[in-house]
N, CA, C and O atoms as a Maestro MAE file, in Angstrom:
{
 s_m_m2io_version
 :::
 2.0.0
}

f_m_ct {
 s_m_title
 :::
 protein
 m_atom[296] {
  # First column is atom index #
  i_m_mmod_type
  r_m_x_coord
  r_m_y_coord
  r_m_z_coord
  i_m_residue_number
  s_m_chain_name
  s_m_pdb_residue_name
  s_m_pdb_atom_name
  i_m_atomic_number
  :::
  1 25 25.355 8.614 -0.517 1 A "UNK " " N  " 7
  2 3 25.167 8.414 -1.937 1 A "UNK " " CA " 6
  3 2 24.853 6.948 -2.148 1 A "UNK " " C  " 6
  4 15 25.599 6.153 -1.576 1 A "UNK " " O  " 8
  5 25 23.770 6.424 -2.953 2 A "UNK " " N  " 7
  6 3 23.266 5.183 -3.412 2 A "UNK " " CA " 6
  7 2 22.973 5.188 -4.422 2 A "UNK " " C  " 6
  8 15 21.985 5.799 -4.830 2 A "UNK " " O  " 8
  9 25 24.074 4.213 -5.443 3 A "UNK " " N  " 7
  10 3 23.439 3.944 -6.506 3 A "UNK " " CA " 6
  11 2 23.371 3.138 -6.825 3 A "UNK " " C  " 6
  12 15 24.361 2.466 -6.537 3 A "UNK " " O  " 8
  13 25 22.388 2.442 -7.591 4 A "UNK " " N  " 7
  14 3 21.940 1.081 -7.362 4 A "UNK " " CA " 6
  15 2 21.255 0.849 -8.750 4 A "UNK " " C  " 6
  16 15 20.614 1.800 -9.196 4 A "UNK " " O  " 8
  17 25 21.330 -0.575 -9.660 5 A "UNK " " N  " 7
  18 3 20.930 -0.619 -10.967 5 A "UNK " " CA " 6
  19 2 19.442 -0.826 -10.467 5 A "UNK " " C  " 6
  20 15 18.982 -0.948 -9.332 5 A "UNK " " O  " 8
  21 25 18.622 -0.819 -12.217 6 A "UNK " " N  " 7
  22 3 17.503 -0.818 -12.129 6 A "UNK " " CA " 6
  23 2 16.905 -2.412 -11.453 6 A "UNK " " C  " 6
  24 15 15.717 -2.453 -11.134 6 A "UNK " " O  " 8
  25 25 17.837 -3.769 -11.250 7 A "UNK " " N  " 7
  26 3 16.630 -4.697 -9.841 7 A "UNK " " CA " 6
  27 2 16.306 -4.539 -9.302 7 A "UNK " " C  " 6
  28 15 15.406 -5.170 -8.749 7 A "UNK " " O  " 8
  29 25 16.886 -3.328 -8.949 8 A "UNK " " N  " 7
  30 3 16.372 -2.481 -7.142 8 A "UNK " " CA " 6
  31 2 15.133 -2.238 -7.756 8 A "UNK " " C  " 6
  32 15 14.355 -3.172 -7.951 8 A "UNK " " O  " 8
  33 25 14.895 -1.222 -8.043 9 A "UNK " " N  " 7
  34 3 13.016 -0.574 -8.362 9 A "UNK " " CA " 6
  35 2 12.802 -1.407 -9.292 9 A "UNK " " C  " 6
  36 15 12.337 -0.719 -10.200 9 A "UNK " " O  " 8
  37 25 12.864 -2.705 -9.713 10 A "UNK " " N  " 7
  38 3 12.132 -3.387 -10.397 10 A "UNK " " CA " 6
  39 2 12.055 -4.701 -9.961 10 A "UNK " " C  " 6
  40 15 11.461 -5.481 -10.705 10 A "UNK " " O  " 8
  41 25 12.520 -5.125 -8.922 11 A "UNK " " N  " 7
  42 3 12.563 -5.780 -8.055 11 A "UNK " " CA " 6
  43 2 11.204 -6.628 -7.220 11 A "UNK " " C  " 6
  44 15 10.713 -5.978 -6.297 11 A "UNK " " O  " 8
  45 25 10.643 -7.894 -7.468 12 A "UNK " " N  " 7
  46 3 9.415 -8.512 -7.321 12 A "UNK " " CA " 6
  47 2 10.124 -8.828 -5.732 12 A "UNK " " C  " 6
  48 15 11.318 -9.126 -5.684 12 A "UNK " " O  " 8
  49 25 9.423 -8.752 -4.648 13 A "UNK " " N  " 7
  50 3 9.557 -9.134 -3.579 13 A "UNK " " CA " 6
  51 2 8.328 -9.758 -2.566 13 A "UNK " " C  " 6
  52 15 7.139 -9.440 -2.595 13 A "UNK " " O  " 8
  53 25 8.829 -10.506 -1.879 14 A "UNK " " N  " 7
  54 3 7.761 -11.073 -0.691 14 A "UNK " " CA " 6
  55 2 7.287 -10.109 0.399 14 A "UNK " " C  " 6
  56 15 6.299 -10.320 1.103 14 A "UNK " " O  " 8
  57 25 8.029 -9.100 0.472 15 A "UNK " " N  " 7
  58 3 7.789 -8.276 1.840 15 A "UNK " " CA " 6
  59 2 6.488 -7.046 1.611 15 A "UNK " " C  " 6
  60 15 5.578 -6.617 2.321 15 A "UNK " " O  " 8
  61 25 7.022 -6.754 0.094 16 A "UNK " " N  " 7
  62 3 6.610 -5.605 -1.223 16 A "UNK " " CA " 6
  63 2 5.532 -6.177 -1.449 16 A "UNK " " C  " 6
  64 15 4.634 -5.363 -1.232 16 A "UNK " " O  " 8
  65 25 5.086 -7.239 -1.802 17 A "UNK " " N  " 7
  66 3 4.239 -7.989 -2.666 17 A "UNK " " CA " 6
  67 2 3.595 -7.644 -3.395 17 A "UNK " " C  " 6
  68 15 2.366 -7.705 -3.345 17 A "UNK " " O  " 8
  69 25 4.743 -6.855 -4.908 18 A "UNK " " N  " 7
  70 3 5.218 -6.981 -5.875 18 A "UNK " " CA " 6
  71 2 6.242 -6.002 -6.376 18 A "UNK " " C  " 6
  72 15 7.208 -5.983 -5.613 18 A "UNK " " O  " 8
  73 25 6.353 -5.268 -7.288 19 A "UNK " " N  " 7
  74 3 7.594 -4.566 -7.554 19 A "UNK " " CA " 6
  75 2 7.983 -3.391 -6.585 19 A "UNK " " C  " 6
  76 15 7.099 -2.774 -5.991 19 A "UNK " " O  " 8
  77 25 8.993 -3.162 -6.468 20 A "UNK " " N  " 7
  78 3 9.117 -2.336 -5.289 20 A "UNK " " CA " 6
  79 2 9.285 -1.028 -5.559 20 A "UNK " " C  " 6
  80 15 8.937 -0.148 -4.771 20 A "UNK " " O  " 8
  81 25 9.912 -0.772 -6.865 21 A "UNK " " N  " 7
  82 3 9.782 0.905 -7.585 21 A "UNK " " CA " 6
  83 2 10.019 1.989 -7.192 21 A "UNK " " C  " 6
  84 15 9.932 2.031 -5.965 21 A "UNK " " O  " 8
  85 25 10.263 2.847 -7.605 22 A "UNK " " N  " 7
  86 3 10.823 4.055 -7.573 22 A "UNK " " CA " 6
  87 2 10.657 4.886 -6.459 22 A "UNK " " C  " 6
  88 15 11.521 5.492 -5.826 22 A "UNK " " O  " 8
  89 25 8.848 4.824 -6.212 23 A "UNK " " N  " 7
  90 3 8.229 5.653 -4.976 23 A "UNK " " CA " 6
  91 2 8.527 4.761 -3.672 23 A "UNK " " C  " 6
  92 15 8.541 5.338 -2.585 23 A "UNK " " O  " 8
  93 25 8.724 3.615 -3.725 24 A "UNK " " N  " 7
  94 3 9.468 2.658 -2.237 24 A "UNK " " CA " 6
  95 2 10.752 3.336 -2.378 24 A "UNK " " C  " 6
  96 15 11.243 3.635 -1.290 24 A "UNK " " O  " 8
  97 25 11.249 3.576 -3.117 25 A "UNK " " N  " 7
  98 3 12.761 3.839 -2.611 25 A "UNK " " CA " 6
  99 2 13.052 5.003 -2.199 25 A "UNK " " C  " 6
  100 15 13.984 5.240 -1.430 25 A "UNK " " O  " 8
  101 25 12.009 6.135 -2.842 26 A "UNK " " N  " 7
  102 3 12.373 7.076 -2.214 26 A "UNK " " CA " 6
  103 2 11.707 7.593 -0.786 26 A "UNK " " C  " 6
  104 15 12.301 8.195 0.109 26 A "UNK " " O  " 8
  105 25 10.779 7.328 -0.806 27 A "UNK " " N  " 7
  106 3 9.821 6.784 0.754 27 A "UNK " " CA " 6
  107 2 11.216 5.763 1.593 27 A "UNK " " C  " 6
  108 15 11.277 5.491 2.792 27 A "UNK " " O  " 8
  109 25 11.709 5.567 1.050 28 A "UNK " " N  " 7
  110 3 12.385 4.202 1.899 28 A "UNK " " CA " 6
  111 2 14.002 5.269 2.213 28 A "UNK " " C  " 6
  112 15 14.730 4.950 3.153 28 A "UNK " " O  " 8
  113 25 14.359 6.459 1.327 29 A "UNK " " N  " 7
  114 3 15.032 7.113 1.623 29 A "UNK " " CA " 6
  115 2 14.936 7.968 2.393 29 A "UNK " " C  " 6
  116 15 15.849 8.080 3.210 29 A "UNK " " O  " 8
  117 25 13.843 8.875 2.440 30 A "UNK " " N  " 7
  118 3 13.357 9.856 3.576 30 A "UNK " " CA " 6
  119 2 13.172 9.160 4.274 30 A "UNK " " C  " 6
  120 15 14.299 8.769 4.577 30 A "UNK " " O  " 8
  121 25 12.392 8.562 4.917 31 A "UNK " " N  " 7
  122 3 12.551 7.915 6.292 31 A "UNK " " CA " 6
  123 2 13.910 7.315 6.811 31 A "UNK " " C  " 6
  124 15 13.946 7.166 8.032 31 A "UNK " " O  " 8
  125 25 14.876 6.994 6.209 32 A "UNK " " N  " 7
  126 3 16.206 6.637 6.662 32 A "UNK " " CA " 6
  127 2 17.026 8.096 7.097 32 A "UNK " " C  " 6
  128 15 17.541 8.079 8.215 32 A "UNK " " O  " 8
  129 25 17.119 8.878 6.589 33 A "UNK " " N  " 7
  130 3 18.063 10.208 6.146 33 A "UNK " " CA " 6
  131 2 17.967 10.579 7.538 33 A "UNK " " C  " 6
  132 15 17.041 10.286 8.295 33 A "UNK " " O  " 8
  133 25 19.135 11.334 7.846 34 A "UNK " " N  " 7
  134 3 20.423 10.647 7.744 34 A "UNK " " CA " 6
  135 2 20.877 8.993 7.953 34 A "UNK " " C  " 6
  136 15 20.171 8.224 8.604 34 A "UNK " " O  " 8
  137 25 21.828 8.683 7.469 35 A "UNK " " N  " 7
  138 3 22.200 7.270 7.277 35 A "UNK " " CA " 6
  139 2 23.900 7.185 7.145 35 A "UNK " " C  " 6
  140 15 24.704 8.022 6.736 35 A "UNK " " O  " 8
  141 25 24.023 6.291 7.486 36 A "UNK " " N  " 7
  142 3 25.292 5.848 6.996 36 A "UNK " " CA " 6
  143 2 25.550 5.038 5.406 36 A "UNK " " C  " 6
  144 15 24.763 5.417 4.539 36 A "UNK " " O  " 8
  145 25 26.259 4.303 5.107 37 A "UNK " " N  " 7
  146 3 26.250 3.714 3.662 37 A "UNK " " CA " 6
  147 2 25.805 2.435 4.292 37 A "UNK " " C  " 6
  148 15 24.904 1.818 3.723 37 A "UNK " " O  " 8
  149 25 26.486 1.802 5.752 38 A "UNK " " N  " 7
  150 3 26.358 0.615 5.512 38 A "UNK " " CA " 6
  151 2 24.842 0.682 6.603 38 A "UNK " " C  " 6
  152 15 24.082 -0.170 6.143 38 A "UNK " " O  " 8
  153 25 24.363 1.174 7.484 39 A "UNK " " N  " 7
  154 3 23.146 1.339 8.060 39 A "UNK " " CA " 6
  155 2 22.196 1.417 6.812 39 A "UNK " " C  " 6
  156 15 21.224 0.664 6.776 39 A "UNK " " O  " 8
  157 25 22.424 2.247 5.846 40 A "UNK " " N  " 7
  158 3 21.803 2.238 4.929 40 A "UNK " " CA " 6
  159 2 21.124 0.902 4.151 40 A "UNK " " C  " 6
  160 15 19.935 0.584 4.174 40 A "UNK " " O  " 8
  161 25 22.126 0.278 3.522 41 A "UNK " " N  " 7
  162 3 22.346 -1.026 2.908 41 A "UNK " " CA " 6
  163 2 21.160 -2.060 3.832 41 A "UNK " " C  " 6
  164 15 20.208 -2.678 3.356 41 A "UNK " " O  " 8
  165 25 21.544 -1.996 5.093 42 A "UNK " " N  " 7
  166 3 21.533 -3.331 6.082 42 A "UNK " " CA " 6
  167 2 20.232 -2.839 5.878 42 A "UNK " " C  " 6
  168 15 19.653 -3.738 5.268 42 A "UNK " " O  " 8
  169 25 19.207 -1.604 6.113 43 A "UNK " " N  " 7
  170 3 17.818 -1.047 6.152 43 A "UNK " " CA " 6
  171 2 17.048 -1.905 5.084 43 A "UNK " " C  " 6
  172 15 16.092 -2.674 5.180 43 A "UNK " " O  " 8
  173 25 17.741 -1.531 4.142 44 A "UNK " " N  " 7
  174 3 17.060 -1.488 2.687 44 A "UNK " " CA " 6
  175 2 16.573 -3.305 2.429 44 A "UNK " " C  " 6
  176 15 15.506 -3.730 1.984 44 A "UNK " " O  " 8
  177 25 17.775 -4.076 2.888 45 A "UNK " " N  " 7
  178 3 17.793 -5.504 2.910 45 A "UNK " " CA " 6
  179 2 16.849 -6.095 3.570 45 A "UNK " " C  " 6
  180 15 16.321 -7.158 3.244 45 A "UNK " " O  " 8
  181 25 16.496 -5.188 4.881 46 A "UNK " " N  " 7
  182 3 15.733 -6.018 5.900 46 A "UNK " " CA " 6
  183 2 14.643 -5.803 5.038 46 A "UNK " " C  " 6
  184 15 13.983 -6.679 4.479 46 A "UNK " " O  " 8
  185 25 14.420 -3.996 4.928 47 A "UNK " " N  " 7
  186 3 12.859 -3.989 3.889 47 A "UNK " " CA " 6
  187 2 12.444 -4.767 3.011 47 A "UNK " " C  " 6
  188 15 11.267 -5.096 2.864 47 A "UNK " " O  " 8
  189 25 13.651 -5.235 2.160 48 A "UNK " " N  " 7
  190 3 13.188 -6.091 0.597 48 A "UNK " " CA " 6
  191 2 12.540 -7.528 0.918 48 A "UNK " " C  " 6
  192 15 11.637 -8.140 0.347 48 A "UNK " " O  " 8
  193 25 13.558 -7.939 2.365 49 A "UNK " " N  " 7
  194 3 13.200 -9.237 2.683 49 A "UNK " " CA " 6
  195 2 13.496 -10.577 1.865 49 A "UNK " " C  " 6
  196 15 14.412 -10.536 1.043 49 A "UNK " " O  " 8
  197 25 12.995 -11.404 1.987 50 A "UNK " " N  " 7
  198 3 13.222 -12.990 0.851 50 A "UNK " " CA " 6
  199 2 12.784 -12.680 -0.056 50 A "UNK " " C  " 6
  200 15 12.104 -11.654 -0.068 50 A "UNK " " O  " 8
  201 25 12.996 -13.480 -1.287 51 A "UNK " " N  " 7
  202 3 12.523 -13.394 -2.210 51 A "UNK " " CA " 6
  203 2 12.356 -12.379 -3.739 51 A "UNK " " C  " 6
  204 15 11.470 -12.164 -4.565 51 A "UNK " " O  " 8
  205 25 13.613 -11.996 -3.533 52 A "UNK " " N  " 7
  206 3 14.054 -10.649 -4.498 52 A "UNK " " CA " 6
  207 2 14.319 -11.501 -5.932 52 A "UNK " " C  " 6
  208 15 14.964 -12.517 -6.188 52 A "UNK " " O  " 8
  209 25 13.535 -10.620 -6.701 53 A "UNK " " N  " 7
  210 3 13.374 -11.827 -8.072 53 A "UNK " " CA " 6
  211 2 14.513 -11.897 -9.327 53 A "UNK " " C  " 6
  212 15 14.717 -12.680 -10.255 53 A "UNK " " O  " 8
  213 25 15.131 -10.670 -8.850 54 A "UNK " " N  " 7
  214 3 15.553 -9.911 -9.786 54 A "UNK " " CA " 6
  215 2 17.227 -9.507 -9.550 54 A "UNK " " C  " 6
  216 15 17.444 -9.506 -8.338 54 A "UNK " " O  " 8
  217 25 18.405 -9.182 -10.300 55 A "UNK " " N  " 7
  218 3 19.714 -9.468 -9.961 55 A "UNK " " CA " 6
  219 2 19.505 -8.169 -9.432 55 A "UNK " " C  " 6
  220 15 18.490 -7.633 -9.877 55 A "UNK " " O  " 8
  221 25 20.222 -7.436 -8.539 56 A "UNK " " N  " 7
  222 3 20.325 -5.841 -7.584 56 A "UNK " " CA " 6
  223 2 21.964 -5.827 -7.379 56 A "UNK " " C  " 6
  224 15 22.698 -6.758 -7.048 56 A "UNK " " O  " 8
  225 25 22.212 -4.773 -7.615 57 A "UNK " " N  " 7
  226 3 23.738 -4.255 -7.525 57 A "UNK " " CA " 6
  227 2 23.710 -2.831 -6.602 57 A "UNK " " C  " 6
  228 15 23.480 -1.779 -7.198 57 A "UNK " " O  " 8
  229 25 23.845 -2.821 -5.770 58 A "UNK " " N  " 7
  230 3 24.046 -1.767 -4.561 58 A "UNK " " CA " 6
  231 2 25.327 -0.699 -4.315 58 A "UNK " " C  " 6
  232 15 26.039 -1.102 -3.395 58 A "UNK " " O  " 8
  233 25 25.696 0.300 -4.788 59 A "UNK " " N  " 7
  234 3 26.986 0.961 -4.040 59 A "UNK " " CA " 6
  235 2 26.758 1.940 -2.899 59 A "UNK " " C  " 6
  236 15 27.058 3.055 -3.325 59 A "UNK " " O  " 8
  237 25 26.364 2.006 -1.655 60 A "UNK " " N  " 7
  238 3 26.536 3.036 -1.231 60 A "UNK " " CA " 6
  239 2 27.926 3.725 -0.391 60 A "UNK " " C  " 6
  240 15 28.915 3.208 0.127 60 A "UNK " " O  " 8
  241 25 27.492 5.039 -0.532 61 A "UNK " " N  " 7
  242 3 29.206 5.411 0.263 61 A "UNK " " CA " 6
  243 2 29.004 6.382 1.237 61 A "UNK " " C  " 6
  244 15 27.938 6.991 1.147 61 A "UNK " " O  " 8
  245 25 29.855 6.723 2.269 62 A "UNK " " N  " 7
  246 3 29.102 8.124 3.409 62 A "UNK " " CA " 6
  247 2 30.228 8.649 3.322 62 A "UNK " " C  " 6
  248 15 31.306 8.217 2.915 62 A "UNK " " O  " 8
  249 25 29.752 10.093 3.933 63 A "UNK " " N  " 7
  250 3 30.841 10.753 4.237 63 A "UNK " " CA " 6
  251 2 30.696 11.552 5.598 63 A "UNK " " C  " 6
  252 15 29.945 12.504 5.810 63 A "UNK " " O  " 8
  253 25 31.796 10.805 6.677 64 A "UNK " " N  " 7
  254 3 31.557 11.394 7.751 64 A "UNK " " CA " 6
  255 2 32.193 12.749 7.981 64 A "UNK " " C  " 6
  256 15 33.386 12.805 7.685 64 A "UNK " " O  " 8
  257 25 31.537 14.041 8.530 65 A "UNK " " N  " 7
  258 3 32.141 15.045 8.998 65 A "UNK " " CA " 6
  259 2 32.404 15.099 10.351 65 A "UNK " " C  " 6
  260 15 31.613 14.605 11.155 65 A "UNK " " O  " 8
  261 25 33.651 15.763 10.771 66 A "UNK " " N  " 7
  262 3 34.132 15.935 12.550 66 A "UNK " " CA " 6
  263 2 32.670 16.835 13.003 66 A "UNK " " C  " 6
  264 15 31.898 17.630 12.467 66 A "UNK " " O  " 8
  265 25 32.854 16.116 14.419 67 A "UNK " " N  " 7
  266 3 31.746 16.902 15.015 67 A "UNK " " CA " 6
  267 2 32.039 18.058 15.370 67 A "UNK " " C  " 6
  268 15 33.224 18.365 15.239 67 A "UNK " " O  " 8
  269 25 31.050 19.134 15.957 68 A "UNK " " N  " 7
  270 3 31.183 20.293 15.760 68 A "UNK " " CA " 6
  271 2 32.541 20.843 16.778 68 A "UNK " " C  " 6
  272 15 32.963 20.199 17.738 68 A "UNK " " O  " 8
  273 25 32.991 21.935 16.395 69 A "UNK " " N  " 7
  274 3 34.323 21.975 17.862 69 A "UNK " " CA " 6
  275 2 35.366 21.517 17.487 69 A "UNK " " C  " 6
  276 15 36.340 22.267 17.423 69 A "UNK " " O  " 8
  277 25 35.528 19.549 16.969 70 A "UNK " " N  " 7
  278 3 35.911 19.015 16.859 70 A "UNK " " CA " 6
  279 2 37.948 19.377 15.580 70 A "UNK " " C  " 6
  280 15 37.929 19.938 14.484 70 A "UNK " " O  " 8
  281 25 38.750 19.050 15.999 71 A "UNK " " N  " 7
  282 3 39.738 19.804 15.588 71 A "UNK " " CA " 6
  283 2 40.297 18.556 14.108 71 A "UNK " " C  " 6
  284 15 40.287 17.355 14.378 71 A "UNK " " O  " 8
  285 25 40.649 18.918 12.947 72 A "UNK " " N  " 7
  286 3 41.232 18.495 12.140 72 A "UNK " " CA " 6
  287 2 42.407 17.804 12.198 72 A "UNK " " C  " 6
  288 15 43.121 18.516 12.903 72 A "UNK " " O  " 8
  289 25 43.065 16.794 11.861 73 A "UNK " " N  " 7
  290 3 44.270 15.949 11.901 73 A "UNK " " CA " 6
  291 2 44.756 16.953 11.362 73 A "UNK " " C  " 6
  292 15 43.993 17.780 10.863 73 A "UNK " " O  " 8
  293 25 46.330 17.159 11.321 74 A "UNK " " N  " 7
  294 3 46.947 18.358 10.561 74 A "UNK " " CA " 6
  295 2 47.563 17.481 9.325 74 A "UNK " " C  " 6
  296 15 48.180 18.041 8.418 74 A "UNK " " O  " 8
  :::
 }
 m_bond[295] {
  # First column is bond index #
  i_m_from
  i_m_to
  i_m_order
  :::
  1 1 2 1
  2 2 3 1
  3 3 4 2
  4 3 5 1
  5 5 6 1
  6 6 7 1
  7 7 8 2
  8 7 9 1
  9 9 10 1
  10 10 11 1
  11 11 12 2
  12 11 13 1
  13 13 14 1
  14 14 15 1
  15 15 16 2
  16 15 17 1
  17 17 18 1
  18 18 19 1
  19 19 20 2
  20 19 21 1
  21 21 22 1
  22 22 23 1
  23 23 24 2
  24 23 25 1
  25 25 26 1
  26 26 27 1
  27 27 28 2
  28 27 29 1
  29 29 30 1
  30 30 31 1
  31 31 32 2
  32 31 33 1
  33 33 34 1
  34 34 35 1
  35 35 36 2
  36 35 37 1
  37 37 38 1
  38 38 39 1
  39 39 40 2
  40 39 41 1
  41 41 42 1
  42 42 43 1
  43 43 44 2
  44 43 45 1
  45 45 46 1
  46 46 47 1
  47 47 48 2
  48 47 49 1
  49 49 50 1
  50 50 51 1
  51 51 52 2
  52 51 53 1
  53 53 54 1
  54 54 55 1
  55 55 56 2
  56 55 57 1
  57 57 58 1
  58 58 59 1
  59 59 60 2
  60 59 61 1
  61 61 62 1
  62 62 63 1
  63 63 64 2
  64 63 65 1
  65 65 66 1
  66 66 67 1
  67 67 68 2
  68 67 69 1
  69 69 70 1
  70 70 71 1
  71 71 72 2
  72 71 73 1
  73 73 74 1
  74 74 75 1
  75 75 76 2
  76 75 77 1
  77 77 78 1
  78 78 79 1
  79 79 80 2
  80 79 81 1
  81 81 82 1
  82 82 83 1
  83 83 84 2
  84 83 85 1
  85 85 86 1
  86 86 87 1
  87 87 88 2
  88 87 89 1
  89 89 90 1
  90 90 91 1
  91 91 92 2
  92 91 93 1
  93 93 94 1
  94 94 95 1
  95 95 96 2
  96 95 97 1
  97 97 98 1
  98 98 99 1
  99 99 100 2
  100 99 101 1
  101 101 102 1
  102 102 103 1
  103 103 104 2
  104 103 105 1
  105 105 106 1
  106 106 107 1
  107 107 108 2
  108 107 109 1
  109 109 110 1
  110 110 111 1
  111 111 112 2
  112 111 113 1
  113 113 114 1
  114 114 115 1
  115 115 116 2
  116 115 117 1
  117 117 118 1
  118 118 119 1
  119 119 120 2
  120 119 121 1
  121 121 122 1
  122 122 123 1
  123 123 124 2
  124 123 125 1
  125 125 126 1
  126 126 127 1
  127 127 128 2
  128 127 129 1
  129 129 130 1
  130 130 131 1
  131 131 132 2
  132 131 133 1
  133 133 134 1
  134 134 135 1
  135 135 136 2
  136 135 137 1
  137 137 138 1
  138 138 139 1
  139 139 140 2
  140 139 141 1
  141 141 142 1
  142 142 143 1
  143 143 144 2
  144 143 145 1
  145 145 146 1
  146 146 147 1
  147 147 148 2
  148 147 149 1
  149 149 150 1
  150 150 151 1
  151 151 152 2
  152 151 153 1
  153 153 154 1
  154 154 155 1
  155 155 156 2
  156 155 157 1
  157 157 158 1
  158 158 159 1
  159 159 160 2
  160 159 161 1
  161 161 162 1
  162 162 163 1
  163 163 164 2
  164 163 165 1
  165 165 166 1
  166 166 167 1
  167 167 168 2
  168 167 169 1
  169 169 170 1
  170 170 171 1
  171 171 172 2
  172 171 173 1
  173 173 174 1
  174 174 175 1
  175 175 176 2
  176 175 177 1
  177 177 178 1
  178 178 179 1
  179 179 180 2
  180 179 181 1
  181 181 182 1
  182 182 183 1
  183 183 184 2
  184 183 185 1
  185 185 186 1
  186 186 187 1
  187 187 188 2
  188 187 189 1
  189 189 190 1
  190 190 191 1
  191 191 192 2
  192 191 193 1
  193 193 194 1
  194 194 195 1
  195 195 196 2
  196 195 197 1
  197 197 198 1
  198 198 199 1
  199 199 200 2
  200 199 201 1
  201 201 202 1
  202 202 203 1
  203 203 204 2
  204 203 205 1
  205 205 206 1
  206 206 207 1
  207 207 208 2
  208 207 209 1
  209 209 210 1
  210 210 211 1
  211 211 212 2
  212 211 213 1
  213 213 214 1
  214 214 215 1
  215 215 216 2
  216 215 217 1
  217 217 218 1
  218 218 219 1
  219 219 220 2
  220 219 221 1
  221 221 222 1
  222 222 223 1
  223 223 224 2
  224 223 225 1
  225 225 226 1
  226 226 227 1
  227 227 228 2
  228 227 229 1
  229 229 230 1
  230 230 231 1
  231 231 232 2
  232 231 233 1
  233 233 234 1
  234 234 235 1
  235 235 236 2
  236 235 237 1
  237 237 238 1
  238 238 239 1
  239 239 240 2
  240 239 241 1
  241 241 242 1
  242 242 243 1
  243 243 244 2
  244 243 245 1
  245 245 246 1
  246 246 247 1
  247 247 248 2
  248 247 249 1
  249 249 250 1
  250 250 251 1
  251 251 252 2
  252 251 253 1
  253 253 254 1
  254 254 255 1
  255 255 256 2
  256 255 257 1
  257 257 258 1
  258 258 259 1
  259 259 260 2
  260 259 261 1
  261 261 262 1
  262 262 263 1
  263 263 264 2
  264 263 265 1
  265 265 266 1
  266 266 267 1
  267 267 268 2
  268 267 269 1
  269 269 270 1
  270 270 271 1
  271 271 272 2
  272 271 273 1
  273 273 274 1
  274 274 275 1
  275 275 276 2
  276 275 277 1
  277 277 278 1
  278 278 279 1
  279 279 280 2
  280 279 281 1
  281 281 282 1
  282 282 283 1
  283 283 284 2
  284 283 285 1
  285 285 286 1
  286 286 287 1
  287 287 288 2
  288 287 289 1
  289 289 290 1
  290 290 291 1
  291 291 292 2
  292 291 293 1
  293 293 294 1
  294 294 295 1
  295 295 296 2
  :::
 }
}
């Protein structure tokens, strides 16, 4: 789960060279998926690169499941 205010997709960047918007992020989501929250995060940062013009507020969170087989804490 990522939710993130609107600097993110409105966001002027050097890497982007210029707003980075709605269709980067979700292009920028399918190609990640599956992810972790913080693999996630660290992705997204490298993509935006220097120069982010704009304030960005980020939450993401994961949720890991036991692998398959794998037995429950009681």
């Amino acid at each position: 789960l990522l939710l993130y205010t609107d600097g993110l997709t409105e966001a002027r960047t050097d890497a982007v060279g210029g707003r980075y918007g709605d269709g980067a992020l979700q292009a920028f989501a399918a190609s990640l998926a599956p992810a972790t929250a913080a693999s996630a995060v660290t992705a997204l940062l490298d993509e935006l690169g220097g120069g982010v013009q704009d304030d960005t507020a980020l939450l993401a969170l994961s949720v890991l499941y036991p692998a398959p087989g794998s037995r429950r804490p009681a």
